[in-house]
VOSE-907749 format. One record per residue: residue number from 1; x, y, z of N, C-alpha, C, O in turn. Coordinates in steps of 0.001 Angstrom, whole numbers, plus 524288, in hexadecimal, padded with zeros to 5 digits. Layout:
// residues N
(kolnu NUM (X Y Z) (X Y Z) (X Y Z) (X Y Z)) ...
// end
This chain:
// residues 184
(kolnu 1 (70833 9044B 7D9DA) (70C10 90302 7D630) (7113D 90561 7D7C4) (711F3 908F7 7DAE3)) (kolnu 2 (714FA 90287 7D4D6) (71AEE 9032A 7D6F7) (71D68 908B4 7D499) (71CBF 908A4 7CFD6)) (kolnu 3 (71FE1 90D32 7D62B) (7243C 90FCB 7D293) (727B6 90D40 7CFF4) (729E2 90906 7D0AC)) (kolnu 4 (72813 911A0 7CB87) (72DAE 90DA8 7C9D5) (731F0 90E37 7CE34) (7351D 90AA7 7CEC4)) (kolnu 5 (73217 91221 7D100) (7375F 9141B 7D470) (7369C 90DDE 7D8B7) (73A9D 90B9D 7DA21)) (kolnu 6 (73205 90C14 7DA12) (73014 908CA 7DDA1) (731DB 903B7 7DB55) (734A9 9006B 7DD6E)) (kolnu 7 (72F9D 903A4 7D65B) (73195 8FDE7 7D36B) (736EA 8FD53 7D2A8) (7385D 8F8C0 7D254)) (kolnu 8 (73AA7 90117 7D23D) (740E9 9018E 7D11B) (7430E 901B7 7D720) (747D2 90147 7D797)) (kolnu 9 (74059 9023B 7DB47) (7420C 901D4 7DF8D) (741D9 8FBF5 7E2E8) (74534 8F984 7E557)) (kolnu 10 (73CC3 8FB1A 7E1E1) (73AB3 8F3D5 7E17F) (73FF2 8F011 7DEAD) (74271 8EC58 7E06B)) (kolnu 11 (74027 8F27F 7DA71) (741E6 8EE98 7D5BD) (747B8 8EDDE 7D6CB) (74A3C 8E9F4 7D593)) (kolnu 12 (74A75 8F42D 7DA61) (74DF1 8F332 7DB90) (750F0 8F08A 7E161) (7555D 8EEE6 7E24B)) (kolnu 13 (74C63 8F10E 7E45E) (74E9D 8EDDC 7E8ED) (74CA9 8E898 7E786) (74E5C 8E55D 7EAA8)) (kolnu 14 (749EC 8E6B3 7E438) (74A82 8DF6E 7E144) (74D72 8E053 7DFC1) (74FBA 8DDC4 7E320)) (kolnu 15 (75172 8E238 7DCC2) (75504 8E1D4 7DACA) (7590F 8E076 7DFCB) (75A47 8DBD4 7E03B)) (kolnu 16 (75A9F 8E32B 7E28C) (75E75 8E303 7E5ED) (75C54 8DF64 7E90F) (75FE7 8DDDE 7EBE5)) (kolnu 17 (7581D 8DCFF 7EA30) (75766 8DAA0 7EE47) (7590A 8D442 7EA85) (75BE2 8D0F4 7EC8C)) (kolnu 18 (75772 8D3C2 7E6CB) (758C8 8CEA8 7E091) (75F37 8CEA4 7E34F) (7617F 8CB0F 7E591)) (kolnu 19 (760A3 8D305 7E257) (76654 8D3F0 7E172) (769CC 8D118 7E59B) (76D4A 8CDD0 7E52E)) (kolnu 20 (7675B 8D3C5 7EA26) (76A05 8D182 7EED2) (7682B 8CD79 7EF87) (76B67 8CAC8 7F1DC)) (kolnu 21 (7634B 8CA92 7EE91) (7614D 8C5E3 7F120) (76682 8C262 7EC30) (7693C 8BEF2 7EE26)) (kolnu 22 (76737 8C391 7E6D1) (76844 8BEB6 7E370) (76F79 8BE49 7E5F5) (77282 8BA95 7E583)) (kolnu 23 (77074 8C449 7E8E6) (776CE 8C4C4 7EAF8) (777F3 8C0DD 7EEEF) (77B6F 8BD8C 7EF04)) (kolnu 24 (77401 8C1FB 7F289) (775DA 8BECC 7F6D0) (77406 8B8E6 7F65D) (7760F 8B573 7F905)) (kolnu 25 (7706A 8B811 7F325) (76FA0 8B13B 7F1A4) (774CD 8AF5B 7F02A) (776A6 8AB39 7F1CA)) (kolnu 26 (776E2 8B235 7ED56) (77CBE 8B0A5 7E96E) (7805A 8B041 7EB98) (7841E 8ADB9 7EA01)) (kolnu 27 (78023 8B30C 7F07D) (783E4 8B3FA 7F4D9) (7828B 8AF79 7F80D) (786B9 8AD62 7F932)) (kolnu 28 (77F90 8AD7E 7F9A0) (77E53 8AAC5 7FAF2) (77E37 8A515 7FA3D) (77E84 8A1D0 7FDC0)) (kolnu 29 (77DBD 8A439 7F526) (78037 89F4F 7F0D3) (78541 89E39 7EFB2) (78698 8999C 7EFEB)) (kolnu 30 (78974 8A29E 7EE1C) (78C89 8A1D5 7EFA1) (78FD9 8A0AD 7F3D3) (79340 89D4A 7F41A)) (kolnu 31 (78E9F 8A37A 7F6A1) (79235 89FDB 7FB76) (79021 89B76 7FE13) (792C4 898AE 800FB)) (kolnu 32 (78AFA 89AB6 7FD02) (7893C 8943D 7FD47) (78D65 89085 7F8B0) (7905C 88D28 7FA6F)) (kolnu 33 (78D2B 89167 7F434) (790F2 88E98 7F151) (79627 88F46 7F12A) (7994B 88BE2 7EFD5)) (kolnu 34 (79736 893C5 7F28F) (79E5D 893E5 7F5FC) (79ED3 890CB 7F8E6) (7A2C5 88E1A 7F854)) (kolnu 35 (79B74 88F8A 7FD2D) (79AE2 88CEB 80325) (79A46 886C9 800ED) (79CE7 88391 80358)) (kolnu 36 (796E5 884B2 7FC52) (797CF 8813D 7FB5E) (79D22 87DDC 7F7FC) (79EC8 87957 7F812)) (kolnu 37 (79EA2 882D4 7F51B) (7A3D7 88049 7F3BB) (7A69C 87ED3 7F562) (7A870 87A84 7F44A)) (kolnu 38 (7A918 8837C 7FAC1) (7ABD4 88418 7FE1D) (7AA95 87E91 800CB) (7ADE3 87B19 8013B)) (kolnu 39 (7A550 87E2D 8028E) (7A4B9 877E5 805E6) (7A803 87393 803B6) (7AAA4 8708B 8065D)) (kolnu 40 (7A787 87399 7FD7C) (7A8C2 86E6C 7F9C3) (7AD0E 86F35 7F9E0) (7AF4B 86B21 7F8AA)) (kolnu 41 (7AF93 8720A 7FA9E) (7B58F 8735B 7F99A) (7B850 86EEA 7FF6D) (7BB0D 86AF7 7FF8C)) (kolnu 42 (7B5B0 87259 80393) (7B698 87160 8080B) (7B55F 86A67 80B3A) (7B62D 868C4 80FAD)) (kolnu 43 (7B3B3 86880 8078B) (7B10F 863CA 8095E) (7B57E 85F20 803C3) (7B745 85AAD 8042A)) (kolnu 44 (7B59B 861D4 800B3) (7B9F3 85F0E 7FCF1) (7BF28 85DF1 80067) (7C0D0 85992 80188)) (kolnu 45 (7C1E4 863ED 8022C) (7C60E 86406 803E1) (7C586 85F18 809F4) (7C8C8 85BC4 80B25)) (kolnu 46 (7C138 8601A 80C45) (7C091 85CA9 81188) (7C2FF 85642 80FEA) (7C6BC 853CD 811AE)) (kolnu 47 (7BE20 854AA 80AD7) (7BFA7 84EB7 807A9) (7C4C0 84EDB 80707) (7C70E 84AC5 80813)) (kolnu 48 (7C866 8541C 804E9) (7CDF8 850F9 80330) (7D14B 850B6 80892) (7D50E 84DF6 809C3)) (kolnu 49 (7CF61 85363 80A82) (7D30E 85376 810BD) (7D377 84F69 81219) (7D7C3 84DED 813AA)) (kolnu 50 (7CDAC 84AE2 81204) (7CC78 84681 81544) (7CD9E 843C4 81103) (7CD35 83F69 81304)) (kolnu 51 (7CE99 84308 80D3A) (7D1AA 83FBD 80B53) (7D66A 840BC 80A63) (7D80B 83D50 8076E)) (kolnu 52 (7DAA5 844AC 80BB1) (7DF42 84392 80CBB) (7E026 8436C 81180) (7E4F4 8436B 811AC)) (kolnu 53 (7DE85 84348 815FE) (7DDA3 84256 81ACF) (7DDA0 83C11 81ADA) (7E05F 838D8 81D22)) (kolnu 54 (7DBB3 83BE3 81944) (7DA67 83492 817CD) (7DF1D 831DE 81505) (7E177 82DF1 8167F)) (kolnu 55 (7E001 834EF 81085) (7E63E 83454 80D9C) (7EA6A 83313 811C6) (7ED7F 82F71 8111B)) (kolnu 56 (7EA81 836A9 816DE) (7EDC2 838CB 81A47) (7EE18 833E9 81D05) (7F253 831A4 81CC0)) (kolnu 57 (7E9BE 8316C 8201F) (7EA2B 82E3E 822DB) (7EC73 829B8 820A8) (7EFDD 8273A 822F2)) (kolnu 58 (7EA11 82826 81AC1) (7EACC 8239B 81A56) (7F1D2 8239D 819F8) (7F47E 81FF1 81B8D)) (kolnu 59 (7F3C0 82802 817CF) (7FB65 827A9 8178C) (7FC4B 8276B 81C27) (80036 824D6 81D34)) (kolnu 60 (7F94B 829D5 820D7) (7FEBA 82908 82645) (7FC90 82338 827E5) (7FFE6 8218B 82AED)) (kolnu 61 (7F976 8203E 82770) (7F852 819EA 826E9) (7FD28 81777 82600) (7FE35 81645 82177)) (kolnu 62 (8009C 81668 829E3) (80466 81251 8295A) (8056A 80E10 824AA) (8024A 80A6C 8244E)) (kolnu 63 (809CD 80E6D 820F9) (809F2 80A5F 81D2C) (8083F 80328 81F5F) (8064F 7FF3F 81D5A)) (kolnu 64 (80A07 80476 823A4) (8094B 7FDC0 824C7) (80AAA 7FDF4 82B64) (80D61 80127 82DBE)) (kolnu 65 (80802 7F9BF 82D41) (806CF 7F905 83381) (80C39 7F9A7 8341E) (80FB0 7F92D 830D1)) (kolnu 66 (80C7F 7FAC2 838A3) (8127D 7F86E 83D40) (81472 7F2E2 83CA6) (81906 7F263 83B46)) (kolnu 67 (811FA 7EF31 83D60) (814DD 7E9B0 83B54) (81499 7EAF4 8348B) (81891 7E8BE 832F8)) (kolnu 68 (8126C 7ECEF 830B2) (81519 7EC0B 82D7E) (819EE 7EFF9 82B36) (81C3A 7EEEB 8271F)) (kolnu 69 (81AF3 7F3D5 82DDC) (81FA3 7F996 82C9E) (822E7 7F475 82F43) (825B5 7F2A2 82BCF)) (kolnu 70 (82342 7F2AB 83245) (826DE 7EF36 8359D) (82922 7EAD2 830DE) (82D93 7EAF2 82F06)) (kolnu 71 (8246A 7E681 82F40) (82576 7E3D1 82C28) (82809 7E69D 826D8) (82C14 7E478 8255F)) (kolnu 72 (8266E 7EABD 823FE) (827E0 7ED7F 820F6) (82D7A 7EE81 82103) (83090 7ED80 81D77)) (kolnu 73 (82E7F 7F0B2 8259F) (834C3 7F2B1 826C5) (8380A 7EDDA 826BA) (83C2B 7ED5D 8244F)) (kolnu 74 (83523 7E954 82A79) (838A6 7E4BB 82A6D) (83BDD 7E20A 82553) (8405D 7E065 824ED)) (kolnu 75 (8375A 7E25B 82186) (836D9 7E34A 819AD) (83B0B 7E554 818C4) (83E5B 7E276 816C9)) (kolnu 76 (83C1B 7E979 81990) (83E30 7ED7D 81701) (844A1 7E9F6 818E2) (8477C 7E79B 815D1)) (kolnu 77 (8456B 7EA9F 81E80) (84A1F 7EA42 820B7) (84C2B 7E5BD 81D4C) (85083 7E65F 81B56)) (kolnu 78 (84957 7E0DA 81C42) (8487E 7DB19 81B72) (84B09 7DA96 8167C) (84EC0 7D7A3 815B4)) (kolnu 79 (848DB 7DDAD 812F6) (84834 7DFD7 80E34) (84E28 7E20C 80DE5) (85131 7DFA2 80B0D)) (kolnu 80 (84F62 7E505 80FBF) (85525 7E6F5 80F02) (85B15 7E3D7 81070) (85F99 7E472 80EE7)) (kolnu 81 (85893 7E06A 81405) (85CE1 7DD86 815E6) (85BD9 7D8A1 810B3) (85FE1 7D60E 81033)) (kolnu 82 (858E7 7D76F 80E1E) (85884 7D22C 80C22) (8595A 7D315 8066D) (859F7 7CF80 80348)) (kolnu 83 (85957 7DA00 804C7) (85ADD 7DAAF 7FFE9) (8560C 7D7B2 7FBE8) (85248 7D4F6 7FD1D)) (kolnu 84 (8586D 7D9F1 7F59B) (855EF 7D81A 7F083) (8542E 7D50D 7EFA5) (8500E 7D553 7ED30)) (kolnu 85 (85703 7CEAC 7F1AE) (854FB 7CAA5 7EF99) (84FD2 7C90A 7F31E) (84BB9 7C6EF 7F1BE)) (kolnu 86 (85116 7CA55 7F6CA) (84B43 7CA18 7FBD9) (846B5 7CAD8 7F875) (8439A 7C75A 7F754)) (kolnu 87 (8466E 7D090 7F693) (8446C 7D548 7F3C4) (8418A 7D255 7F0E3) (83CC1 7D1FA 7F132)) (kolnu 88 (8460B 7CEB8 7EC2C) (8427E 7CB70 7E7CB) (83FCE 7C75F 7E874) (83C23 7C5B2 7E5D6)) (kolnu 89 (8429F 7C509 7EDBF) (83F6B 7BECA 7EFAE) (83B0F 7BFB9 7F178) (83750 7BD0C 7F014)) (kolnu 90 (83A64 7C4B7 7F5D2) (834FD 7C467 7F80C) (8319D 7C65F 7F40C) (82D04 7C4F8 7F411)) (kolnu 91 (833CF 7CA69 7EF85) (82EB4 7CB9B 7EB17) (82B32 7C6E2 7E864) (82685 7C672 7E75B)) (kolnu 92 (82FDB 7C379 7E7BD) (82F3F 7BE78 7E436) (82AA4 7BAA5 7E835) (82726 7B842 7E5EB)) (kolnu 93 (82B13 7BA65 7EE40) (8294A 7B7F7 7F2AD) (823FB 7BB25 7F2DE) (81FEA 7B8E6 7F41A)) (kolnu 94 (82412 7BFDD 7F1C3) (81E2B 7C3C4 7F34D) (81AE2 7C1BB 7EEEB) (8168D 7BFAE 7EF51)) (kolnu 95 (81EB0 7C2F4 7E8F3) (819E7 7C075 7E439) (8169F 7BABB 7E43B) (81217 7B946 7E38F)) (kolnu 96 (81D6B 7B7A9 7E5CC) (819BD 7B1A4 7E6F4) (81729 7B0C0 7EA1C) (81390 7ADEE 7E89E)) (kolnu 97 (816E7 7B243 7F064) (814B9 7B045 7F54C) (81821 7ACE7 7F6D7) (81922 7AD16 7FB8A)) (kolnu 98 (819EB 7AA59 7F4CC) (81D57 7A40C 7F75F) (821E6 7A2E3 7F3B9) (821E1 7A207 7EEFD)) (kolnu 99 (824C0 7A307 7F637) (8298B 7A073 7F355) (82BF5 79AC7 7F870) (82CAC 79A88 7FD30)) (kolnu 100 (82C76 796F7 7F39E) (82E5E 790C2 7F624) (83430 790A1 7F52C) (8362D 79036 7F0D0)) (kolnu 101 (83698 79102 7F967) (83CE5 78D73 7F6CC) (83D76 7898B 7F9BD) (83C16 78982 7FE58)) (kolnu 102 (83F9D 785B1 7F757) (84205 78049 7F7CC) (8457A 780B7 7FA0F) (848EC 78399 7F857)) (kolnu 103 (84644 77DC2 7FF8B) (84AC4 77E8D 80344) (84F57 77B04 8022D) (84E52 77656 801BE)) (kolnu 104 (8542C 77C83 801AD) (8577A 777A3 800DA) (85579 7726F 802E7) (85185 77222 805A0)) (kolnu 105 (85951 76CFB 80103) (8560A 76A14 80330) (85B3F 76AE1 80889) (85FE2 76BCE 807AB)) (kolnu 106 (858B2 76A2E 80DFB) (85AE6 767A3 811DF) (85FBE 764A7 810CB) (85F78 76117 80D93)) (kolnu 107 (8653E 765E8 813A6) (869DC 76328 8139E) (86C07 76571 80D4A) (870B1 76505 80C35)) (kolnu 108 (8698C 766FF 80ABF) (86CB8 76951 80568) (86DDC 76EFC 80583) (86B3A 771BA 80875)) (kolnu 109 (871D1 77145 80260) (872AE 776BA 80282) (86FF5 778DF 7FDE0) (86FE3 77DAD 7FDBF)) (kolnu 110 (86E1E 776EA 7FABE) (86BC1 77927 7F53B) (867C7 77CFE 7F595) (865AD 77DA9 7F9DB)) (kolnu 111 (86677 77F88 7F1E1) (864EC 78425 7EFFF) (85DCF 782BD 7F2F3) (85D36 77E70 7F504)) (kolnu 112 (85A89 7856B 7F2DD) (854D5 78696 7F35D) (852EC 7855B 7EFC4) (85550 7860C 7EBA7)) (kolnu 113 (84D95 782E6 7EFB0) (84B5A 78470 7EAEE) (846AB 785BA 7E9A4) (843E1 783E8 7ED1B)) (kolnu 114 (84432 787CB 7E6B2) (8408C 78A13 7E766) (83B14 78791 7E440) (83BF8 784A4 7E08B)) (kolnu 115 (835A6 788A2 7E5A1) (82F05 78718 7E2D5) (82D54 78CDA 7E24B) (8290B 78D5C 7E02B)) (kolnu 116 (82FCA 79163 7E3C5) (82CCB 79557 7E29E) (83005 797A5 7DD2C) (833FA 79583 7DB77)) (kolnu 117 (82D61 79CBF 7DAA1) (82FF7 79E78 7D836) (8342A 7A262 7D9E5) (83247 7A619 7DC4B)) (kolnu 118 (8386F 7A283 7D964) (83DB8 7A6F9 7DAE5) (83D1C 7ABEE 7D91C) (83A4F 7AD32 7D56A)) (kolnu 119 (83F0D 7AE06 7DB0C) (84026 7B5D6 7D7EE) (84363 7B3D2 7D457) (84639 7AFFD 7D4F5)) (kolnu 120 (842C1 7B7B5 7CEB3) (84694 7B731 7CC6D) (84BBA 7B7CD 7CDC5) (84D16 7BAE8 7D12E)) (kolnu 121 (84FD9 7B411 7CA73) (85507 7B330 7CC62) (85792 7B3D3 7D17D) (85B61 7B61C 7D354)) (kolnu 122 (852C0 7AFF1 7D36F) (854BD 7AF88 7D9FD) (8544D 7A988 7D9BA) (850E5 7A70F 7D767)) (kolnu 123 (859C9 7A6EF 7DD83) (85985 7A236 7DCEE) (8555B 79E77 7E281) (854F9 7A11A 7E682)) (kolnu 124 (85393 79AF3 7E2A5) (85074 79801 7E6E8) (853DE 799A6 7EB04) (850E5 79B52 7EE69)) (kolnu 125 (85ACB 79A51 7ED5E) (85D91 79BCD 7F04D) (85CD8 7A0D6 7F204) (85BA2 7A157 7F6A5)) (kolnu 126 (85D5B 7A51A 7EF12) (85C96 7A978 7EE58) (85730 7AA3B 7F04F) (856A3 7AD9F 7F3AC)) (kolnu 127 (85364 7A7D3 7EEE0) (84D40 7AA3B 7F044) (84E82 7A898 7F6A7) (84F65 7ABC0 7FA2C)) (kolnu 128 (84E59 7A345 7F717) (84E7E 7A046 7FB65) (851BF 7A2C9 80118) (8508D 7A283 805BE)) (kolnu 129 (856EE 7A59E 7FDF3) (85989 7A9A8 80336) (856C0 7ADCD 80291) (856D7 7AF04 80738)) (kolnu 130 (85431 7B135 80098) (85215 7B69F 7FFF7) (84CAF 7B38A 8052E) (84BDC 7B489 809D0)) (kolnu 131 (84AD2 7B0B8 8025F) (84469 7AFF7 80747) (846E8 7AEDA 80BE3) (844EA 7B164 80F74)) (kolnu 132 (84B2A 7AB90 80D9A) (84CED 7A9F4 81250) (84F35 7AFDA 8159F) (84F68 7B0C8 81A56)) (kolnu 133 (8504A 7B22E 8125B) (851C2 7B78A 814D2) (84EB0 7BC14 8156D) (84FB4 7C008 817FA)) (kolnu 134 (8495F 7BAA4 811C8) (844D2 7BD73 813A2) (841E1 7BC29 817E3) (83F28 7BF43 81A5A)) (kolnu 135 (842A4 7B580 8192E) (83FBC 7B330 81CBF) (84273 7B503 8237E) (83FE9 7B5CD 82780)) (kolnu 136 (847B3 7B53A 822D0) (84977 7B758 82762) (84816 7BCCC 82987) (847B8 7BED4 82DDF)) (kolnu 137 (84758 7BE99 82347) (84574 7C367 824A7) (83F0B 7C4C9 825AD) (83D3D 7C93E 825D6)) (kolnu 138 (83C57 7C058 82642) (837A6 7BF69 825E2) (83498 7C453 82288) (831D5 7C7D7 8244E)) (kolnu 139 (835E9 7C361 81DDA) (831F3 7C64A 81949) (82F2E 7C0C4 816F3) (82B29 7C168 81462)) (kolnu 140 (8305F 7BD71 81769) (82F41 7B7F1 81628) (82F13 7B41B 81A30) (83238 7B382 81DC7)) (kolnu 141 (8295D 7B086 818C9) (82BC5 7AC4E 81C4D) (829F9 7A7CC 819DD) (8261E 7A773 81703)) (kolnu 142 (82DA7 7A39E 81B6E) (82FB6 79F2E 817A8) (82BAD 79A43 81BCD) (82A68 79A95 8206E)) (kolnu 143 (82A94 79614 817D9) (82818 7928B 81B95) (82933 78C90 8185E) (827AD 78C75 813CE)) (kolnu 144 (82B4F 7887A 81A23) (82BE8 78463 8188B) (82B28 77EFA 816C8) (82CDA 77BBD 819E8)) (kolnu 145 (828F9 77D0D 8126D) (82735 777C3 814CC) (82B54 77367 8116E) (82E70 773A4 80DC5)) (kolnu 146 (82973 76FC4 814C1) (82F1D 76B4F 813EA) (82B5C 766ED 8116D) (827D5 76541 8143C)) (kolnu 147 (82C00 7649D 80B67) (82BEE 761B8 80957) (82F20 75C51 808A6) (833D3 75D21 80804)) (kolnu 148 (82DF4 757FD 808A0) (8316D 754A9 8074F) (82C95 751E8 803CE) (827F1 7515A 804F0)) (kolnu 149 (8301F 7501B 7FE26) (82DFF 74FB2 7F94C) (82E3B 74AB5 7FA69) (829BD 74909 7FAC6)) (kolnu 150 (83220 746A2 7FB52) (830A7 74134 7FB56) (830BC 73FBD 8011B) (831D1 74340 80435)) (kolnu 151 (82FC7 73B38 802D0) (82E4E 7394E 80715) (83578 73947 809E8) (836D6 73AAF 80E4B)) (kolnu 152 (8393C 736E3 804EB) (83CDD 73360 805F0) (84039 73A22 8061F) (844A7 73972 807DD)) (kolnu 153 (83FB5 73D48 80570) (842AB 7414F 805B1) (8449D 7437A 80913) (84178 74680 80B17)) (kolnu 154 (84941 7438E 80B4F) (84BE8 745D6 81039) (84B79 74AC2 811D3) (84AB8 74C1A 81661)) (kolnu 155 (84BFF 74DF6 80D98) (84AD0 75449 80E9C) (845B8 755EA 80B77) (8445F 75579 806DF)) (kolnu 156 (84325 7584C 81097) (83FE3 75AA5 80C5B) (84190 75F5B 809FA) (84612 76109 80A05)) (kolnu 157 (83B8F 76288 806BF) (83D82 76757 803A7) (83C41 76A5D 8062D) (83958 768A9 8099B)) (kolnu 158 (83D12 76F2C 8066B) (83B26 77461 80B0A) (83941 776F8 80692) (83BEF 776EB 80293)) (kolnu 159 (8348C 77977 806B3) (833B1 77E54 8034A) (831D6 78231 808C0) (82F55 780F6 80CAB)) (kolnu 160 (833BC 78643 80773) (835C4 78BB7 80A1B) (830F8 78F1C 8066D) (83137 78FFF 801B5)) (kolnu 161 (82C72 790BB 80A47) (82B0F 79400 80708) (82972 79928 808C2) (8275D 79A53 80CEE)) (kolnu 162 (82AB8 79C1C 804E8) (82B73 7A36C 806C7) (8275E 7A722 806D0) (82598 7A971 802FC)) (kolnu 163 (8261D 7A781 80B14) (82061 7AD6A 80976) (82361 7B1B7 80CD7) (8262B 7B177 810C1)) (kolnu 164 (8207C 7B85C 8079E) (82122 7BAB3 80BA0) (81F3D 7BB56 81057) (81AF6 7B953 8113D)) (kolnu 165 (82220 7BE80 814D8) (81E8B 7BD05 81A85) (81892 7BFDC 819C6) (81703 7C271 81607)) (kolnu 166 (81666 7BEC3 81D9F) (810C9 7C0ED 81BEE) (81090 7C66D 81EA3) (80D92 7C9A9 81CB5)) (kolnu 167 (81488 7C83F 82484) (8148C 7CDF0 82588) (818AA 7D083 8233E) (819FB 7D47E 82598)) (kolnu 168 (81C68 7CEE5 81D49) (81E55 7D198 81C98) (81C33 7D1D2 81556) (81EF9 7D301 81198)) (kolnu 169 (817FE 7D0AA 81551) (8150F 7D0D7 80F51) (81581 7D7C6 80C7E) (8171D 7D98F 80854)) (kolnu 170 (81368 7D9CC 810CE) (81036 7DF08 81040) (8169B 7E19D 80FE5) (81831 7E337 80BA5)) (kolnu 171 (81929 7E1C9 81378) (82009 7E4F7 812B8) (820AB 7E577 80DA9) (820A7 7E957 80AD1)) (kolnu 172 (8219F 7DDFF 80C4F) (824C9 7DDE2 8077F) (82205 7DE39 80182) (822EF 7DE9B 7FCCD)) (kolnu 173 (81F09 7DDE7 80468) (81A2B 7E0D7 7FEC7) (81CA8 7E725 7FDAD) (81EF0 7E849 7F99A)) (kolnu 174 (81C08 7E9BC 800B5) (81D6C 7EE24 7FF53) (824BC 7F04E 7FEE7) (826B4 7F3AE 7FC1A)) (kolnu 175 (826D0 7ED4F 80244) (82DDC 7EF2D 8001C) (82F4F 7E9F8 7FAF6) (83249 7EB67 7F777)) (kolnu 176 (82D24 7E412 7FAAE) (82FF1 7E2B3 7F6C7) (82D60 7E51B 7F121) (82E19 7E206 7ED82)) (kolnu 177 (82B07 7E91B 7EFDB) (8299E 7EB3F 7EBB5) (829FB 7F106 7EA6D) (827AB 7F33A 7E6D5)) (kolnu 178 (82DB6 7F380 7EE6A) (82EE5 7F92A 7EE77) (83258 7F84F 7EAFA) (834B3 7F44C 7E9C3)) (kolnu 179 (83288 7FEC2 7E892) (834A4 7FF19 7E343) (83A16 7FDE9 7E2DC) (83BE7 7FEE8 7E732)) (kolnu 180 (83ED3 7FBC2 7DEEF) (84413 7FB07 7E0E3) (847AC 7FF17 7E233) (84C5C 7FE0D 7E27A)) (kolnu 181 (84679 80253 7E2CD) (848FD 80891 7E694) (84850 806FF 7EB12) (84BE4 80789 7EE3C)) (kolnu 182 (843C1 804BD 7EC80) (844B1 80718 7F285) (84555 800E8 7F5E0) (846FC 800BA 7FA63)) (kolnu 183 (843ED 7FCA4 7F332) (84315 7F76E 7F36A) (84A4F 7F826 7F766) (84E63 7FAAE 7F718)) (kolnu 184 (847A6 7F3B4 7FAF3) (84C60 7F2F0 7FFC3) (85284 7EFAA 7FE37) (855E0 7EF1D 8019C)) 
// end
């Protein structure tokens, strides 16, 4: 049988041995779950990197190819030399797709006239020089067909009709709708 001096000597190295075994488990747990935070922390920050990394690339991505900064600029220049009323004809030309004017008739000096609808308070003359001066400027291009209504009719009718061009769609999409501050 045990002393008590024997049993208090027993009882006390379980004790210390409890003691240290429950210390260093804890020690041990914790910095396993430090190490895992620390991971989550570290693997979050990786995700936002690579997605502003990704952010990054997609801004230095050129707004628009080389033929179109070209066509764009051409816009712009086109745009400044042809002034306001340009401005309103080709908006009015982008909403419709097609605008028709009626060509004088042949051998007469009279006015244009028009099958499409006009910008407001712009006359068939007025629309009719604004597209002819877009067409030189090729933001537009004009294509013609020649009618004659009766057989016995000497002149026929010309209808003149206006689209925007098809490589300068994408330009004027974006300058004829910039805000009127900065609008050309």
């Amino acid at each position: 049988m045990l002393t008590f001096a024997e049993a208090m000597e027993g009882g006390a190295v379980g004790l210390v041995l409890s003691l240290s075994g429950t210390y260093l488990y804890s020690r041990k747990q914790g910095a396993e779950n430090l190490d895992a935070e620390l991971q989550g922390k570290l693997n979050q920050a990786d995700s936002t990197i690579e997605s502003q990394n990704s952010i990054i690339q997609d801004l230095r991505k050129p707004l628009r190819s080389p033929g179109g900064q070209q066509r764009y600029e051409e816009a712009v220049e086109s745009l400044g030399r042809l002034g306001r009323n340009a401005v309103t004809v080709l908006r009015h030309l982008n909403k419709h797709g097609l605008l028709t004017i009626i060509a004088p008739p042949v051998g007469s000096y009279g006015p244009p006239g028009s099958e499409s609808p006009l910008p407001i308070s712009f006359s068939p003359t007025q629309t009719f020089e604004c597209l002819e001066s877009c067409a030189r400027e090729s933001l537009v291009t004009r294509s013609q067909r020649t009618v004659h209504l009766t057989p016995n009719q000497p002149y026929p009718v010309i209808y003149l009709d206006y689209k925007i061009a098809e490589g300068m769609k994408e330009a004027l999409d974006e300058l004829l709708y910039v805000s009127s501050t900065d609008q050309p």
